[in-house]
C-alpha positions in Angstrom: 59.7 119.4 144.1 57.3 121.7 142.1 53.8 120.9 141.9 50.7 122.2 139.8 47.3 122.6 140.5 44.8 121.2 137.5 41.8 123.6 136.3 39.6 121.8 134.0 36.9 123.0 131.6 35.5 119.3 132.3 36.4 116.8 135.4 36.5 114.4 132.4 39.4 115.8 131.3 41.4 115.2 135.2 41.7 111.5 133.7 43.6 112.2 130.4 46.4 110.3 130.4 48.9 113.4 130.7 47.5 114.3 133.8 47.7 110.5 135.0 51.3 110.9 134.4 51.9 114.0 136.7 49.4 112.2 139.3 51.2 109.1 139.5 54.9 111.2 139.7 53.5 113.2 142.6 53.6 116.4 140.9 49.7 117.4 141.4 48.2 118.9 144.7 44.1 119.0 145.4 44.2 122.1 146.3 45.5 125.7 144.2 47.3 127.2 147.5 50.0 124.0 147.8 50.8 124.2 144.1 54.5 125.7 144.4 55.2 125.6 140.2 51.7 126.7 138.4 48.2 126.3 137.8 47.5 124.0 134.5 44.5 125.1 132.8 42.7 122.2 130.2 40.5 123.7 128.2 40.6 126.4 125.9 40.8 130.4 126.5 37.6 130.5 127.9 39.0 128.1 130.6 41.8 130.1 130.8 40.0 133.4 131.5 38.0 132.2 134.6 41.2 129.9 136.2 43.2 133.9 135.9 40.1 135.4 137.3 39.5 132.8 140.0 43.4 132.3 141.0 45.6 134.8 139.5 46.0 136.6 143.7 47.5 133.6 144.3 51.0 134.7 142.2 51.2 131.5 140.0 52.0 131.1 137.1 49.7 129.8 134.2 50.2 127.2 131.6 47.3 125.8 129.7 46.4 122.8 127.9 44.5 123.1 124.4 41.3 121.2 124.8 39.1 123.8 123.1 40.1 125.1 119.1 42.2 127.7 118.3 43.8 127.9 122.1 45.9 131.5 121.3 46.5 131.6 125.2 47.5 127.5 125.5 49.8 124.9 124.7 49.1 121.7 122.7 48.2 118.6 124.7 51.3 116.5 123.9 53.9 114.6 125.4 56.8 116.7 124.7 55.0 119.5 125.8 54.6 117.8 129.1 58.0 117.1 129.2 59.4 120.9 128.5 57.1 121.8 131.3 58.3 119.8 133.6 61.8 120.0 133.1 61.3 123.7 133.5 62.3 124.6 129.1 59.3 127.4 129.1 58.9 130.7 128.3 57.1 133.2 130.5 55.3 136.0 128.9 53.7 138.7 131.7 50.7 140.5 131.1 49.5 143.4 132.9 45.8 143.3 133.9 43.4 145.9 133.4 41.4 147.7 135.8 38.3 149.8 135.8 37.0 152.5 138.3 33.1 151.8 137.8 30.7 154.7 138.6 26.6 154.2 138.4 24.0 157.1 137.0 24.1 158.7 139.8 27.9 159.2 139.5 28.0 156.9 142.9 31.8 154.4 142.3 30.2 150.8 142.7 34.1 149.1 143.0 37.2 148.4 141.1 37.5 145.7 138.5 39.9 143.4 136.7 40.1 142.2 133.3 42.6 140.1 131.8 41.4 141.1 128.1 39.0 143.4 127.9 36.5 145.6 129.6 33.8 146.5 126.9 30.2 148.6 126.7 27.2 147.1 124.7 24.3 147.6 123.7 21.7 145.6 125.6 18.6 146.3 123.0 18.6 144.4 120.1 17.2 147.2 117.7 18.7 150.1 119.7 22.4 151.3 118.6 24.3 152.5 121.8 25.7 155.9 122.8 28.4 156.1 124.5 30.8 158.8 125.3 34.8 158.5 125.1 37.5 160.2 126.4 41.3 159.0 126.2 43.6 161.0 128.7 41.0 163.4 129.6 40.6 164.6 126.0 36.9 164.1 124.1 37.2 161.6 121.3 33.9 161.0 120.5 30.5 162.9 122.1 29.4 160.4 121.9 29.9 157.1 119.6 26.7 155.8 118.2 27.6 152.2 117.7 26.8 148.5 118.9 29.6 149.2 121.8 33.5 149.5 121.9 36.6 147.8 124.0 39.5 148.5 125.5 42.1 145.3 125.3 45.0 144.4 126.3 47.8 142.8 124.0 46.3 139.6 125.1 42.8 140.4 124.8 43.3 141.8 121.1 43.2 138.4 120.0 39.9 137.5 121.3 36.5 140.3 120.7 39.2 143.1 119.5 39.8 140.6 116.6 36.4 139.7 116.0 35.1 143.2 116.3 37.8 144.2 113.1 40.4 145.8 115.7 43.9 145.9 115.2 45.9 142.6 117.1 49.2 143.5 118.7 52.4 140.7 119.5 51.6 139.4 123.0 54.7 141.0 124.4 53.7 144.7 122.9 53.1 147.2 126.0 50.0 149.1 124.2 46.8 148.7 124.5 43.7 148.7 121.8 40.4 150.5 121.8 37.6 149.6 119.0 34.8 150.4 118.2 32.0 147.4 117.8 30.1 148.2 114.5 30.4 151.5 114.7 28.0 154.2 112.7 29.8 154.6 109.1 29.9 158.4 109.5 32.1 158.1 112.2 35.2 156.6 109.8 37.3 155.0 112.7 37.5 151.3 113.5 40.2 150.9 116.5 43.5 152.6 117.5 46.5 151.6 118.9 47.3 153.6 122.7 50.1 154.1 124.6 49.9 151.3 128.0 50.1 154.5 130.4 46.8 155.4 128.9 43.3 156.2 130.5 40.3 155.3 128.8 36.7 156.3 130.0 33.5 155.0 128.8 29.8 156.8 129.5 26.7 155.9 128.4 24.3 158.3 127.2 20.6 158.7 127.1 20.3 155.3 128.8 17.0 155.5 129.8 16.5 154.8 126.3 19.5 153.3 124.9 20.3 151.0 127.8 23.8 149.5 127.5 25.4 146.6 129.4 29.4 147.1 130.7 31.2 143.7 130.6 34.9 142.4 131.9 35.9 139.5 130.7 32.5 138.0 130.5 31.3 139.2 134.0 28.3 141.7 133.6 29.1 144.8 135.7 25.2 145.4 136.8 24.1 149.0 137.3 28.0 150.5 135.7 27.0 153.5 133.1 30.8 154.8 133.8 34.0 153.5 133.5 37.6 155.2 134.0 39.9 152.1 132.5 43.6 151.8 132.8 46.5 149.3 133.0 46.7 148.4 136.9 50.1 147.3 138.8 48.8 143.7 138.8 50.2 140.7 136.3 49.7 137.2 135.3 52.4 135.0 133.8 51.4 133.2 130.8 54.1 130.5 130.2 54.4 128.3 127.2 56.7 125.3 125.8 59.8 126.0 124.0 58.5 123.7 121.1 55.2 125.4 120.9 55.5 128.8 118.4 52.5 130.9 120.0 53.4 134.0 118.1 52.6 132.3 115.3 49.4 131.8 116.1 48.4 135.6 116.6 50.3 136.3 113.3 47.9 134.1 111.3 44.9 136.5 112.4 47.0 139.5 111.0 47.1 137.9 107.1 
């Protein structure tokens, strides 16, 4: 019989009454490594993000309960939802994960990282604009970018700080990923671009003894990073939703 593993946003949440109904039909385990069907996230994306970053080496698959507000990656908290879950009417949608080579001043490499949607450079001043240099496939694109930061996304992430920051959103099954600039200076007339998913994408930061800027994956602060060489990696997480629930529909409504 499969089983799922619960991740909750709030251990409130372990005693809604949908969960009850999986406890009391034996389909929940206490602990992620027994769960032989999936990892249920309640929440919303947030919760979503840290139960991929905290589990996704396990090779589960990941199916999330809206408990939050707009929920792009989740399903909605109902019944029938339950049902389609558990009678196995789903559809799986598998995103690659992004990984960055991170190098220090010094040009030292501090470790590899992953990011399920995006790996992004800031400024960490609040009156300071950033500079930061960018090269896609080894070719100079801007020398550098004065701006408040830029991302790289994947088609997941392009619904979350890609939209925010004005970048373009792709379908969740698109194999691209986006790169946009966060309030970028006017004179540079570009906002965010589209790239091939074999792409490489490297972000420097310049003069930061002055313009100090902050790297970020998925909301974990890369301390001492002032470098780093981004690409999709070989690794995926499998996003699966209800049949009943139209998730595409969702991402459409940020596009008009």
């Amino acid at each position: 019989m499969n089983k799922f593993y619960i991740f909750v946003a709030d251990d409130r949440l372990l005693k809604h009454y949908l969960f009850d109904s999986l406890r009391k039909r034996g389909l929940l385990v206490d602990e992620p490594r027994k769960a032989t069907a999936g990892i249920l996230v309640a929440g919303g994306d947030g919760t979503m993000l840290k139960a991929i970053r905290r589990f996704w080496g396990l090779g589960l698959s990941f199916f999330g309960f809206n408990f939050g507000h707009v929920g792009f990656l989740m399903n909605e908290p109902t019944e029938r939802v339950l049902t389609e879950l558990v009678e196995g009417y789903t559809e799986a949608i598998s995103v690659k994960l992004l990984e960055a080579q991170l190098y220090d001043q010094q040009g030292k490499r501090l470790g590899r990282e992953l990011a399920f949607n995006e790996f992004y450079a800031e400024k960490a001043e609040l009156l300071q604009t950033a500079k930061i240099r960018v090269t896609v496939d080894s070719k100079m694109r801007f020398d550098p970018l004065i701006c408040n930061g830029i991302l790289v996304c994947t088609q997941a992430g392009s619904t979350a700080y890609n939209a925010a920051a004005g970048g373009e959103i792709l379908p969740i099954e698109a194999d691209a990923m986006v790169l946009t600039g966060i309030a970028p200076a006017i004179f540079h007339r570009w906002r965010s671009s589209i790239l091939p998913r074999d792409s490489e994408v490297v972000f420097e930061a310049v003069d930061v003894a002055e313009r100090p800027v902050t790297f970020v994956a998925d909301n974990k602060v890369l301390s001492g990073t002032t470098k780093a060489v981004i690409r999709y990696s070989s690794e995926t997480v499998r996003l699966v939703f209800s049949e009943s629930q139209d998730f595409r529909e969702k991402v459409l409504r940020l596009k008009f």
